[in-house]
DOFI-185130 format. One record per residue (C-alpha): residue in one letter; x, y, z. Coordinates in steps of 0.25 Angstrom, whole numbers, plus 2048, in hexadecimal, padded with zeros to 3 digits. Layout:
! DOFI-185130
aXYZ/...
This chain:
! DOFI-185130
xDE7A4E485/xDE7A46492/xDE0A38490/xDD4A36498/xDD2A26498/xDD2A214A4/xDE0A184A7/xDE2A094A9/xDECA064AF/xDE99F74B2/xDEB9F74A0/xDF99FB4A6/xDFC9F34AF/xDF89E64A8/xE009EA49D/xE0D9E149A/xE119E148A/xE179EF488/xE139EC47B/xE059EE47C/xDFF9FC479/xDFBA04484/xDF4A0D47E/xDE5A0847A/xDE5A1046C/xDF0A07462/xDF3A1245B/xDF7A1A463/xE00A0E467/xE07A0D45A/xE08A1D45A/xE0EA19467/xE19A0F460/xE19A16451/xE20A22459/xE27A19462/xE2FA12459/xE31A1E451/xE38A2545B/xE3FA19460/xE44A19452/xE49A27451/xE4EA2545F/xE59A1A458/xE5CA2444C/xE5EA31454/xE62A29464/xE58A34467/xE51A2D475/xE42A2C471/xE3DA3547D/xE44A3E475/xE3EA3E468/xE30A3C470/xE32A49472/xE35A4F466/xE2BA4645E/xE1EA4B45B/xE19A3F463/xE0CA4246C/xE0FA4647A/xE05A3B47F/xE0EA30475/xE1AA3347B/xE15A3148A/xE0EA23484/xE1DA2147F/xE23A2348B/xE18A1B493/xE1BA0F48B/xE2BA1248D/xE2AA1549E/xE22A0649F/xE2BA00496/xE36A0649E/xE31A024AB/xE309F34A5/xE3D9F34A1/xE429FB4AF/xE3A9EF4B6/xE419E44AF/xE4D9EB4B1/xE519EC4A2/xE589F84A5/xE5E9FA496/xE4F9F9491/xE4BA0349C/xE56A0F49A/xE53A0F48C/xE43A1148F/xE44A1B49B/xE4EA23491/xE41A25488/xE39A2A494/xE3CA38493/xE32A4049D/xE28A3649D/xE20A374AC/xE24A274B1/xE34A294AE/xE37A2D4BC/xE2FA1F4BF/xE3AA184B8/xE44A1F4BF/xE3DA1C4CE/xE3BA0D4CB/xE4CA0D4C6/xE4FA154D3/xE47A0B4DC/xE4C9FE4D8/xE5BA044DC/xE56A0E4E5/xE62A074F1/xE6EA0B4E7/xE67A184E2/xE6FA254E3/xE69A2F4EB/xE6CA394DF/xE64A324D6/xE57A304DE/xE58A404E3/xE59A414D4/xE4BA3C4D1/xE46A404DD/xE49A4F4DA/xE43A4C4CA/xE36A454D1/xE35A4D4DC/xE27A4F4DC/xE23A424D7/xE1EA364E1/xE29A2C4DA/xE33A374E0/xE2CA354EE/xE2CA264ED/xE3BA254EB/xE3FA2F4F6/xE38A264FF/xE3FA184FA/xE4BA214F9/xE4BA25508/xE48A1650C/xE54A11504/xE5DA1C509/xE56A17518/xE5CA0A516/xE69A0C511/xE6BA1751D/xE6FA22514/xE68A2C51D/xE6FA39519/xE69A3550A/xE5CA32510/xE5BA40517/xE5FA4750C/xE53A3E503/xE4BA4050F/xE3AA4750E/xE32A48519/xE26A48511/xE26A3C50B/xE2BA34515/xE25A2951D/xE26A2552B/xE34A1A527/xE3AA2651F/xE36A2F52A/xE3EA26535/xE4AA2452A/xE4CA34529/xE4CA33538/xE56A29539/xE5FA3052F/xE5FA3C535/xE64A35543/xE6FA2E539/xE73A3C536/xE75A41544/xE67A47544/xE62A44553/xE57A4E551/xE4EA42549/xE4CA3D555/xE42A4955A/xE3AA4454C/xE39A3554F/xE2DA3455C/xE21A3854F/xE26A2D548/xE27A24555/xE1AA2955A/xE10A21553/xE04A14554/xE0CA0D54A/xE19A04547/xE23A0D53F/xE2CA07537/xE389FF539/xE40A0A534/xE3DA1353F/xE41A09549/xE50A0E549/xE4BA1D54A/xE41A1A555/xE4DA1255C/xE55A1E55D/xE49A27561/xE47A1D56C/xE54A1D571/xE55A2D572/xE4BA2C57D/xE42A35574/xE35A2B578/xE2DA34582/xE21A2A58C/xE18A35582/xE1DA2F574/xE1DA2157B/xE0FA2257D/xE09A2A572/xE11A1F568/xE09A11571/xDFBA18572/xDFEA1A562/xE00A0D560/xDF5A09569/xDECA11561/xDF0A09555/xDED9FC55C/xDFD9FB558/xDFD9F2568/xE0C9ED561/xE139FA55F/xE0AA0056D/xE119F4574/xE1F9F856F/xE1FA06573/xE19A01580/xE289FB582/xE2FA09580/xE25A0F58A/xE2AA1359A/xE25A095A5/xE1AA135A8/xE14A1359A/xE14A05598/xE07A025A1/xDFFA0D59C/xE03A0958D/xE009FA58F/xDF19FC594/xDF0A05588/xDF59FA580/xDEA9F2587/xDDE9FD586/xDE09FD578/xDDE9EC578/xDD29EC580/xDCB9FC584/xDC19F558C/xDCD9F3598/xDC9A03599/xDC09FC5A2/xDC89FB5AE/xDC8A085B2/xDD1A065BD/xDDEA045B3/xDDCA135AC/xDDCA1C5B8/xDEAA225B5/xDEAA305B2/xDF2A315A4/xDF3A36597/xDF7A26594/xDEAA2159C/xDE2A29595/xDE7A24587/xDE5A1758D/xDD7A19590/xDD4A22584/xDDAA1857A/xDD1A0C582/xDC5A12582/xDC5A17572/xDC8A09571/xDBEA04579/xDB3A0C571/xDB4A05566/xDAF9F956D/xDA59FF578/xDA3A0C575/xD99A0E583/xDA3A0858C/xDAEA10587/xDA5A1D58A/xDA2A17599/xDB2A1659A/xDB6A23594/xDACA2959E/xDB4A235AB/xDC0A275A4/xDBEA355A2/xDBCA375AF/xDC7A305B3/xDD2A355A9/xDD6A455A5/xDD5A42594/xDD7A4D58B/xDCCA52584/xDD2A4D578/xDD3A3F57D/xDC6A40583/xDBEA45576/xDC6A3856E/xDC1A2E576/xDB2A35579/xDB3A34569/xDB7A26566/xDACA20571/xDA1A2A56C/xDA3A2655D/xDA4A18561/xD96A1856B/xD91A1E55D/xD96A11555/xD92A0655F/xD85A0D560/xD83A1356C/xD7EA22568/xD78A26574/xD86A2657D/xD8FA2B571/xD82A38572/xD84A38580/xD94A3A580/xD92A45575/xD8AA4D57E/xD94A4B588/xDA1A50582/xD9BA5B577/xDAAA5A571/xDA8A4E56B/xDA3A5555D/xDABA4B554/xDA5A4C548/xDA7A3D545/xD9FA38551/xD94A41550/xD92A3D542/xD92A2D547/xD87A32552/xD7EA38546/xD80A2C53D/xD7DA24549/xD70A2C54C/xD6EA2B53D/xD6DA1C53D/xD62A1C548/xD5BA2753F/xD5BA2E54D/xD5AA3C545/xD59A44551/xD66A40556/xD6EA4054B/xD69A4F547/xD6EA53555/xD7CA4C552/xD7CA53546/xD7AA6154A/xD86A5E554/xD8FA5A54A/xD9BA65548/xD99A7153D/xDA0A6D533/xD9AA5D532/xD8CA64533/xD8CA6C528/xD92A5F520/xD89A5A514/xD88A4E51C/xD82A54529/xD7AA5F521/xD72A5551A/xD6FA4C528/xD6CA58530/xD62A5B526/xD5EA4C523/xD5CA4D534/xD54A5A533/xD4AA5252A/xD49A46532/xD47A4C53F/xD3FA57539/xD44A6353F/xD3DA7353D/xD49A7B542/xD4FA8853A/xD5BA86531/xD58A75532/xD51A75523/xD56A6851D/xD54A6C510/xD5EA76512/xD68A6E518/xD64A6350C/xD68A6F501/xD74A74506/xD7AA65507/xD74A604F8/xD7BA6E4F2/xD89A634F4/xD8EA564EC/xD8DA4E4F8/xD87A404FD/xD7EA4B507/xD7DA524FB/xD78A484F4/xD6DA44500/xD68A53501/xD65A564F3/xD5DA494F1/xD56A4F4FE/xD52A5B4F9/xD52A564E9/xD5CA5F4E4/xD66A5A4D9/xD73A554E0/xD7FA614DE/xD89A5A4D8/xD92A674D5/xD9AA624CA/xDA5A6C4C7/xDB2A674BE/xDBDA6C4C3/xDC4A754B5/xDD1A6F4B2/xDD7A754A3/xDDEA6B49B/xDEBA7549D/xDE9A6F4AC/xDE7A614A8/xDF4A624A0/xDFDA674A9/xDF8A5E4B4/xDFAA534AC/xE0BA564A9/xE0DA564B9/xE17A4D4BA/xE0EA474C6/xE02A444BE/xE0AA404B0/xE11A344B7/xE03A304BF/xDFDA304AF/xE07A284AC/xE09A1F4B6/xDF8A1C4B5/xDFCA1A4A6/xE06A0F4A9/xDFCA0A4B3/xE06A0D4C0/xDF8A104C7/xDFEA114D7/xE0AA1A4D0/xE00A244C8/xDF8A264D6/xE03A294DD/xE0AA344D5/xDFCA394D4/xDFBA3B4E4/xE09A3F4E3/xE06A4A4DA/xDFAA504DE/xDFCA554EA/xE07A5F4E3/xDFCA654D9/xDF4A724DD/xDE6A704DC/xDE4A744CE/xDECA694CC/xDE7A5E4D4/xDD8A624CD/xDE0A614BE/xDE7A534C3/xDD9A4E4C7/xDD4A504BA/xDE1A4A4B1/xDDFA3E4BB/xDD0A3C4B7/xDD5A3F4A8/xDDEA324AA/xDD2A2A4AF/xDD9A2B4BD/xDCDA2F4C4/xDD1A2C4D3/xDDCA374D1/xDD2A3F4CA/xDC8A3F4D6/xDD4A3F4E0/xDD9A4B4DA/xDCCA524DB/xDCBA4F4EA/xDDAA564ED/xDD4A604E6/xDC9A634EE/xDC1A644E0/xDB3A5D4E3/xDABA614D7/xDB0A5C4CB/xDA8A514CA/xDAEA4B4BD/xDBBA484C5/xDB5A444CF/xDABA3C4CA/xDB1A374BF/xDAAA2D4B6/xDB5A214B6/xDB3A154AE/xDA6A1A4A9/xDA4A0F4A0/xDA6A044A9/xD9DA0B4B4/xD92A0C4AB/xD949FC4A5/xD939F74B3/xD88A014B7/xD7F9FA4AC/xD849ED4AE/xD7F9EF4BD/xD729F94BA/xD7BA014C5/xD7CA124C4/xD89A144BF/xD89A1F4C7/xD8BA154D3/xD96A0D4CD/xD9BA1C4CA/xD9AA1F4D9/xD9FA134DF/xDAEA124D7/xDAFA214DA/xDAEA1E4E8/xDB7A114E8/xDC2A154E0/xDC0A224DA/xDC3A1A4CD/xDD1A144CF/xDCFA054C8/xDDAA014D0/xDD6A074DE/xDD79FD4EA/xDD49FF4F7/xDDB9FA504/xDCF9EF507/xDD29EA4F9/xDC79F14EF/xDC99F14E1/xDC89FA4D5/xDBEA054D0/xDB3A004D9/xDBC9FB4E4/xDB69EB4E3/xDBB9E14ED/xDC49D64E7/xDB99CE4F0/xDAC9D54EA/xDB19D74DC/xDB29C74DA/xDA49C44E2/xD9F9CF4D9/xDA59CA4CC/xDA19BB4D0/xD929BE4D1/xD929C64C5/xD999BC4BD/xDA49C54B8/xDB19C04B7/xDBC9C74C2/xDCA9C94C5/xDCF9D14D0/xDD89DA4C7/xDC99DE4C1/xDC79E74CD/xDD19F14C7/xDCB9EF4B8/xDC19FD4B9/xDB99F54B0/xDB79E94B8/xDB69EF4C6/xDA99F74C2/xDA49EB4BD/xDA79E34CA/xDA29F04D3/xD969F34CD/xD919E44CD/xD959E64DC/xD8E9F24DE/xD819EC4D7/xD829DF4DF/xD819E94ED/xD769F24E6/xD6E9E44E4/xD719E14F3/xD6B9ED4F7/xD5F9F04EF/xD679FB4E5/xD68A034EF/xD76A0C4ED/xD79A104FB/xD79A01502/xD819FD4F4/xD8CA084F6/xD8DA05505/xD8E9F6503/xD989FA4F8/xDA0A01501/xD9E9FA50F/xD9B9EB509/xD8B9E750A/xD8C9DE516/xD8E9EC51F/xD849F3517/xD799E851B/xD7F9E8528/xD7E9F7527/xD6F9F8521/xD6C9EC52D/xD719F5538/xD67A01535/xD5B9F7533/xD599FD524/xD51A0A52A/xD5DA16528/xD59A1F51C/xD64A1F511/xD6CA2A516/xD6BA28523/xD72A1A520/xD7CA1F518/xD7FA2A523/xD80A1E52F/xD89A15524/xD91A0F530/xD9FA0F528/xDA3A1D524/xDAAA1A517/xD9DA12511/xD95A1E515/xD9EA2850E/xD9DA1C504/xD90A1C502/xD8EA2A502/xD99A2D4F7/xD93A214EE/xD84A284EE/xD8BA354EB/xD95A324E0/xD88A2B4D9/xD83A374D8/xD8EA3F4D2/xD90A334CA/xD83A324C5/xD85A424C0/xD92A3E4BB/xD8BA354AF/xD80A3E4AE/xD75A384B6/xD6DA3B4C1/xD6CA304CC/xD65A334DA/xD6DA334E6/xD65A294EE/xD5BA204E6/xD4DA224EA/xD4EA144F0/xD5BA164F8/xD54A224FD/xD47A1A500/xD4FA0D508/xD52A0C515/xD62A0651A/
């Protein structure tokens, strides 16, 4: 039977007496040890390996795997102390055991300079489809790079899997082997806004030297790199350039610093596809500051200049998006009406949010029927041309909102959501497990992918499970993927579990996707705090999916993704004793988060939406926010003119999972509060 409690791999990692059981239930420690040393005894009378009379014992299939567990981290102590005696002797009783071939990568890689290529074509044939396979093709090629063994590097050699340095070595080699044809394959690799490596500098010599380097590529790669803002590597290339580009290059270069020299007209009045990058590049550059003046100058400078329509269309864009951010909606209208091509669908959704934050209905309902096809029959734009209909009151045939209310509450959705309270409908939650028999389940479970990510959660190698996991489930069929999603949420995994569900494209099983992690926890903090645990629910769905060792890339912690910061501040004024390691305890993190959370439900009145946004975007913005808007905008218009779209998304998400959450424990919690429905923002 597959176990379903969740992992802890931080029990794991902590770990240091292999003496200690590692199995919470003693006696299945001793059965552990009783049939341990019985075997280890017969092993001495017969000199029968013990992997050998594992297998002809009538020991459980689950004890022998417990067995080998304790031998492959026993091993891999000894193998890290380089005991090697004490090592052999334990990785001979491994048998088939999922992490052997770990063992054998970790030996390979410490020698991998004096490794033959016999042997690592050996295990890469045997691991072929495994990720430890992929790793050490690629350390492989960079030690074979190194030593110039270049006919062993093209024989080793995968274009799809290598990067940009291996990329430039397989060049290389080839031109070692008398291959000038490589050259034709280096200017894509040349070609680009940033620094390659130093390892392609060799490569890119040669190219140089074969007069390969056309006044086109010369330019292409320094207006790359001024698009970057890479002024460096622009300044470099400037160098290889002709005497005739090196003007026009410079005052790119001195554009990008400083758009407002666009100016003086009279410098721009050469008639070339390089001038017109100059003067394209300056004025997107310029609209981010002044948005107007960039639209006088562009005026003088169509004229003046033969753009393409493409070229003409991106810049158009970028000033008419940015006349919408700085608040100048009447001249972003006025250049829409003037260039009808200008149907992007991102800038007319900014010019309905803006109309929506005046509350200037009548503009925004015109915006919207604007907007192309396939955004206007979106839950999103349903519901606000229907919401629009109502405010301006509008009598026309086929512009009944309630009908355009229904058809939107008929989805699981945040518009959904907003449409059936509307029209007081229950909300459609179409639940709809996905069937998975445990002949599935089973056969999923022995992929060699899956077995060594089990195991590798089991000996709490966290970073090394998720990536045989990404490794191995593109290879499945869809079945498959559906199959793995439920194992993972079997083993308590139940970010892989959600993940798995989205490749999938399944959306209604609700159970996985949903799942009711750390129940206990959730509902001890919910009491401790009077909060819904629906909320809490909601809030570490959207966080981190349930991974209690997630971190994010500004620093965020754990289930509820708590800064270090916030998480002592928090734990300060609720008097509760803290650690930074206690943002990776699950326990520990919802109790720091929901004292958060109540702490930004107190600072703005209990009401959900300015909390989740506060949550997200910190509460300073949120009151800058709520300041901007002179707390008139109904609820949904201020969640719809949110001005960061990941808050908004943010937002939205947290009121929705709330709700499925709240069905998940078998309650029945309103979307919107009365009193969030009755305030003002």
């Amino acid at each position: 039977m597959l176990n379903k409690t969740p992992w802890r791999p931080a029990s794991f990692q902590k770990r240091t007496d292999r003496r200690q059981p590692r199995t919470p239930a003693l006696t299945f420690v001793l059965l552990i040890a009783s049939t341990l040393t019985t075997l280890q005894g017969q092993a001495a009378d017969t000199e029968t390996p013990v992997s050998d009379l594992m297998d002809a014992s009538p020991v459980p299939a689950s004890l022998q795997l417990e067995v080998q567990r304790e031998r492959y981290l026993d091993a891999r102590d000894a193998l890290s102390r380089r005991q090697m005696d004490r090592y052999e002797s334990l990785s001979s009783e491994l048998g088939d055991y999922p992490l052997r071939p770990y063992l054998e990568y970790r030996e390979l890689t410490r020698t991998l300079s004096q490794a033959e290529p016999d042997e690592i074509a050996d295990f890469l044939e045997r691991e072929q489809a495994s990720y430890l396979a992929h790793q050490l093709r690629r350390q492989w090629l960079h030690v074979l790079a190194k030593q110039e063994r270049w006919s062993t590097y093209l024989s080793f050699y995968d274009a799809e899997s290598a990067d940009t340095e291996l990329q430039c070595h397989q060049l290389w080699a080839r031109l070692q082997r008398d291959d000038p044809s490589a050259l034709d394959e280096v200017a894509p690799l040349w070609n680009v806004g940033n620094s390659q490596p130093n390892v392609c500098d060799p490569l890119f010599d040669r190219w140089l030297a074969s007069d390969r380097l056309t006044p086109e590529l010369a330019w292409s790669r320094h207006k790359k790199a001024v698009e970057a803002r890479n002024h460096h590597l622009a300044a470099y290339i400037a160098r290889q350039m002709s005497e005739s580009q090196q003007p026009l290059a410079a005052l790119l270069r001195e554009v990008d610093r400083d758009p407002a020299r666009l100016t003086r007209q009279e410098r721009f009045r050469q008639q070339s596809q390089a001038m017109q990058d100059v003067i394209n590049h300056g004025l997107r550059r310029l609209a981010r500051r002044d948005a107007p003046l960039a639209l006088s100058l562009w005026r003088g400078y169509d004229a003046q200049q033969l753009f393409s329509d493409a070229e003409r269309l991106q810049t158009q864009q970028t000033i008419a998006q940015h006349l919408v951010f700085q608040d100048h909606p009447q001249l972003a209208d006025r250049l829409l009406a003037e260039v009808p091509a200008l149907t992007s669908t991102d800038l007319m959704e900014a010019i309905i949010r803006d109309a929506l934050s005046q509350m200037d209905w009548e503009r925004a309902y015109t915006w919207v029927m604007q907007l192309p096809a396939e955004a206007q029959d979106s839950e999103r734009w349903r519901y606000w041309r229907a919401r629009l209909i109502e405010e301006l009151e509008l009598q026309q045939e086929g512009t009944d909102p309630a009908d355009l209310y229904a058809a939107v509450a008929a989805t699981r959705s945040f518009y959904g959501f907003l449409s059936a309270d509307k029209l007081g409908y229950d909300y459609r939650l179409l639940d709809q497990p996905e069937q998975v028999s445990p002949e599935q389940l089973e056969r999923i479970a022995q992929h060699p992918g899956l077995r060594r990510a089990r195991e590798l959660l089991l000996t709490g190698d966290v970073n090394n499970a998720s990536r045989e996991w990404f490794y191995t489930i593109p290879q499945l069929d869809h079945e498959s993927v559906i199959a793995a999603g439920k194992l993972a949420e079997q083993w308590g995994w139940h970010r892989k579990g959600i993940q798995a569900m989205i490749s999938a494209r399944s959306w209604n099983d609700l159970q996985l996707r949903f799942p009711l992690a750390y129940q206990e926890q959730m509902r001890t903090a919910a009491e401790a705090t009077k909060i819904n645990p629906d909320l809490l629910f909601a809030i570490a769905r959207q966080e981190s999916a349930f991974m209690p060792h997630a971190r994010s890339p500004a620093g965020a912690m754990g289930l509820m993704q708590l800064m270090p910061s916030t998480a002592q501040q928090t734990a300060r004024r609720a008097g509760v004793p803290y650690r930074r390691s206690d943002l990776l305890s699950p326990e520990k993190n919802i109790t720091l988060g929901s004292r958060y959370l109540h702490e930004l439900l107190n600072e703005f009145n209990g009401n959900r939406i300015l909390a989740a946004a506060a949550y997200n975007a910190g509460p300073y913005r949120v009151k800058q926010w709520l300041k901007r808007n002179d707390h008139k905008l109904p609820y949904d218009v201020w969640i719809e003119t949110i001005p960061f779209r990941e808050t908004r998304g943010y937002v939205q998400n947290i009121l929705s999972y709330s709700v499925i959450y709240s069905y998940r424990l078998g309650e029945k919690s309103p979307f919107i509060t009365p009193e969030e429905a009755g305030a003002t923002f």
